[in-house]
C-alpha positions in Angstrom: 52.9 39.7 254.4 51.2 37.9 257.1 47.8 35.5 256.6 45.8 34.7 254.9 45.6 36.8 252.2 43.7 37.9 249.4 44.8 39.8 246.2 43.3 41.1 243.4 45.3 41.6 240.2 44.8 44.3 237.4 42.1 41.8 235.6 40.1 41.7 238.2 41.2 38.1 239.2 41.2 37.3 243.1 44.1 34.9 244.6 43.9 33.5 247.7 46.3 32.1 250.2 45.9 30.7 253.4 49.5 30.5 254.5 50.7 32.0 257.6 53.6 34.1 255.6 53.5 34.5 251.8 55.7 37.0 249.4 54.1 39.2 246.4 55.7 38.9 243.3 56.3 42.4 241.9 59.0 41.3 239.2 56.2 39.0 237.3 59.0 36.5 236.7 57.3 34.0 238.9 55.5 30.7 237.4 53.1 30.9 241.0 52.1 34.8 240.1 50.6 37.0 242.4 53.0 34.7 244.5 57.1 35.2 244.3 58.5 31.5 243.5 62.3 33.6 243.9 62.6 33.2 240.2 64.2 36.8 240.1 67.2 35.4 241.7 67.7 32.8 238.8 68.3 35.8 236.4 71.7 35.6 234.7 74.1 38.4 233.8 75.1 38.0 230.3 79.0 36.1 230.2 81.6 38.7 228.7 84.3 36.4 229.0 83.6 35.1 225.5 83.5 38.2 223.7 85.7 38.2 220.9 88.5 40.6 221.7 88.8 44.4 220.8 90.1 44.8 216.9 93.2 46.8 216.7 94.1 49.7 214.0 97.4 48.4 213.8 96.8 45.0 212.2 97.9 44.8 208.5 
C-alpha cells in the first residue's frame, strides 16, 4: 500500500505509518504487526532426511 497509512486492528487499536510504501501483515508471524517484517519467509519445512527408515516385515 501507498502512504501514509492508518489501520485499525480487531481490538480497536490504531497503527500508523508515515512511510511512502508499507506491507500488511496478514500471516500474524511478524514481530512489527500490523506491519509484515517478511518473517513468513523464515518458515522452515520440517527435514525428512533424518527419519529413521521404513521397518520391513521381513526382518527376523
Amino acid at each position: 500500500m501507498e502512504g501514509p497509512v492508518k489501520v485499525v486492528v480487531d481490538d480497536g487499536a490504531v497503527f500508523v505509518s508515515q512511510r511512502f510504501t508499507v506491507a500488511i501483515c496478514t500471516c500474524r508471524r511478524s514481530r512489527n504487526y500490523p506491519w509484515c517484517d517478511t518473517s513468513h519467509r523464515r518458515r522452515t519445512k520440517p527435514r525428512t532426511d533424518l527419519a529413521p527408515p521404513p521397518a520391513s516385515d521381513s526382518e527376523a
